[in-house]
C-alpha positions in Angstrom: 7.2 1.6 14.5 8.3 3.9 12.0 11.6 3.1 9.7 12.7 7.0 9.3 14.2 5.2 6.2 11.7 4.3 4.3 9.1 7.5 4.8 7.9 8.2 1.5 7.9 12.5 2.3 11.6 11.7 3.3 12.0 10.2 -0.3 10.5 13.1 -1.7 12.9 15.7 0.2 15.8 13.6 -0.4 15.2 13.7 -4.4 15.6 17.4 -4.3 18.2 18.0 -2.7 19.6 15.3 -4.7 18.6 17.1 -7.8 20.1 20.4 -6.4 23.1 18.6 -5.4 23.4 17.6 -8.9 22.4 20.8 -11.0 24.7 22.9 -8.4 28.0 20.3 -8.9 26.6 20.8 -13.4 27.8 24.6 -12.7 30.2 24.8 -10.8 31.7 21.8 -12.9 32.3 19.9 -9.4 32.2 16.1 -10.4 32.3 15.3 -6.9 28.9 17.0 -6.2 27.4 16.0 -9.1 27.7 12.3 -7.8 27.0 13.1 -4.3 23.5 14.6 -6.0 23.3 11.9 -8.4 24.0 9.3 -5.5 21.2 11.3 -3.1 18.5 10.6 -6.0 19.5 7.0 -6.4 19.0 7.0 -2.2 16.0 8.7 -2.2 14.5 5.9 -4.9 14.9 3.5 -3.1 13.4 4.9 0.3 10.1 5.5 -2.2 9.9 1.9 -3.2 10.2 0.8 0.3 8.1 3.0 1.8 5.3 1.6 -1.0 6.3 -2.2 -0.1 3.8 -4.3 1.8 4.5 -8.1 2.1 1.1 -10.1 2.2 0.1 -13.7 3.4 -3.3 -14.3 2.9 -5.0 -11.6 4.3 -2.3 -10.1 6.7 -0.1 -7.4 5.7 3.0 -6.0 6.8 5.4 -3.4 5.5 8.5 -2.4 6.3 7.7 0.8 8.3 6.3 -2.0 11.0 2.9 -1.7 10.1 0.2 -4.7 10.1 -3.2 -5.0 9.0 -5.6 -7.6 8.2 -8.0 -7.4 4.9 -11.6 -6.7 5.4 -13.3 -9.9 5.6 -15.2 -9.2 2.3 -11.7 -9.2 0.3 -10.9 -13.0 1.0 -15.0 -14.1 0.6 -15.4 -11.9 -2.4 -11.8 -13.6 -4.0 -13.2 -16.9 -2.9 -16.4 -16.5 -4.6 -14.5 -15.4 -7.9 -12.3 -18.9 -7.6 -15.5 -21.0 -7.1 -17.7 -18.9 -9.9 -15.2 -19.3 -12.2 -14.6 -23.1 -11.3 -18.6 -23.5 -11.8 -18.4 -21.8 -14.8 -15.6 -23.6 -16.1 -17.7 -27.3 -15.5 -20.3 -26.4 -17.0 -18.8 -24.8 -20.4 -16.9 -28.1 -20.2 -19.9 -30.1 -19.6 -22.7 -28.3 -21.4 -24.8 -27.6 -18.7 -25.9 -23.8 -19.4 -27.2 -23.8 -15.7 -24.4 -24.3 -14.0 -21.9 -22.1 -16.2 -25.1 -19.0 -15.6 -24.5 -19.8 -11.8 -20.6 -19.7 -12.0 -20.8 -16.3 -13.9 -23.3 -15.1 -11.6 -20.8 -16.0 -8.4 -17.7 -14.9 -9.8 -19.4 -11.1 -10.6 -20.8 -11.0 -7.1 -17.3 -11.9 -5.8 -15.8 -9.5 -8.0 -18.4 -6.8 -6.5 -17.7 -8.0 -2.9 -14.0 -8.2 -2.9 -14.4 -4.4 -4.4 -16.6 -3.0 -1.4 -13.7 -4.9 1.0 -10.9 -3.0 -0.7 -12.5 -0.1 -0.7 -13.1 -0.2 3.1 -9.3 -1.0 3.9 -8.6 2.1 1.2 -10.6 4.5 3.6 -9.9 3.0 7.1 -5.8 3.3 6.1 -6.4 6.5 5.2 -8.2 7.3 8.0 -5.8 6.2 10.2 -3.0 7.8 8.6 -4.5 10.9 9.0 -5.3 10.5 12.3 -2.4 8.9 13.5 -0.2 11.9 11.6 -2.4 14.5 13.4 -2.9 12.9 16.7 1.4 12.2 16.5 1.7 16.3 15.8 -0.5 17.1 18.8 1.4 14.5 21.1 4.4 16.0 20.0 3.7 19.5 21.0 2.0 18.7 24.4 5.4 16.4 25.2 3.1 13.2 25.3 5.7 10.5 24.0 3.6 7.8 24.5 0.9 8.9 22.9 2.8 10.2 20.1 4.4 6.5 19.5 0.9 5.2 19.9 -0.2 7.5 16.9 2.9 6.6 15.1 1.6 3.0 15.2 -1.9 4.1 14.2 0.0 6.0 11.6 2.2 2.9 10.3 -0.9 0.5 10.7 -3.3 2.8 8.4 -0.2 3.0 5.6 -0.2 -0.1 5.5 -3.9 -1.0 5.0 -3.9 1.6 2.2 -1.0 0.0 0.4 -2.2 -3.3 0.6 -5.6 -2.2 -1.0 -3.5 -0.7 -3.3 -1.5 -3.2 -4.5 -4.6 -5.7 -4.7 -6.2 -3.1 -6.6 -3.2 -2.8 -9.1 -3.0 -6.0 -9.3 -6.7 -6.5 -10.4 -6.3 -3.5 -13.0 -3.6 -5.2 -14.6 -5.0 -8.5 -15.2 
């Protein structure tokens, strides 16, 4: 379910007021607030990062709001098609055999292009279910349904973290 303390729109409120905190303690000349503020931004950066963590093993994800997904199938094929492309195409640079280095280039681009489509899908099914599970949560709320609303919270929780671990992958991929 969902860690009230590490809800990235939390984050966001929590900075300003921190900032206020902070800019109200600068003119009043109240050291004490000005800390309290400066201590409330320091807070709130920390329940950003967390809120953006996902730990990953293989292709299962969790994060710390108690979400879980599992990669599209197409993520761990496409990476595995990159590993043995590149392993082919390694062989036969190293052994002169044009054929096989043309085939290794040729797998590792379609596993590029496959693990892409994969992230992709997890990108819009977490955001689907974010959306949904956000929505379907407010509606659940109003009409008193608390089961409902703690199943949406889950769909909610289990869509973030789909998104961030396309995310990350997708960072990662950028930077390399």
């Amino acid at each position: 379910m969902s860690d009230n303390q590490s809800s990235t729109l939390k984050s966001y409120v929590d900075s300003a007021v921190g900032a206020g905190q902070s800019v109200l303690g600068s003119i009043t000349g109240s050291t004490g607030q000005q800390a309290q503020g400066e201590s409330k931004k320091d807070q709130a950066a920390a329940e950003k990062e967390a809120s953006n963590t996902v730990g990953k093993v293989g292709p299962f994800a969790a994060s710390g709001s108690g979400g879980f997904s599992t990669d599209d199938p197409r993520r761990q094929e496409g990476s595995y098609n990159q590993t043995m492309g590149s392993a082919k195409e390694a062989v036969g640079g190293l052994l002169g055999a044009e054929g096989l280095k043309r085939e290794g280039q040729q797998q590792n681009a379609q596993g590029k292009g496959l693990e892409a489509e994969g992230q992709l899908a997890d990108y819009g099914s977490g955001m689907k279910n974010r959306v949904e599970g956000t929505l379907g949560g407010m509606v659940a709320g109003v009409t008193g349904d608390r089961e409902k609303q703690m199943e949406k919270q889950l769909q909610h929780d289990d869509g973030k973290t789909q998104l961030r671990s396309a995310q990350a992958d997708i960072q990662k991929q950028a930077g390399a």
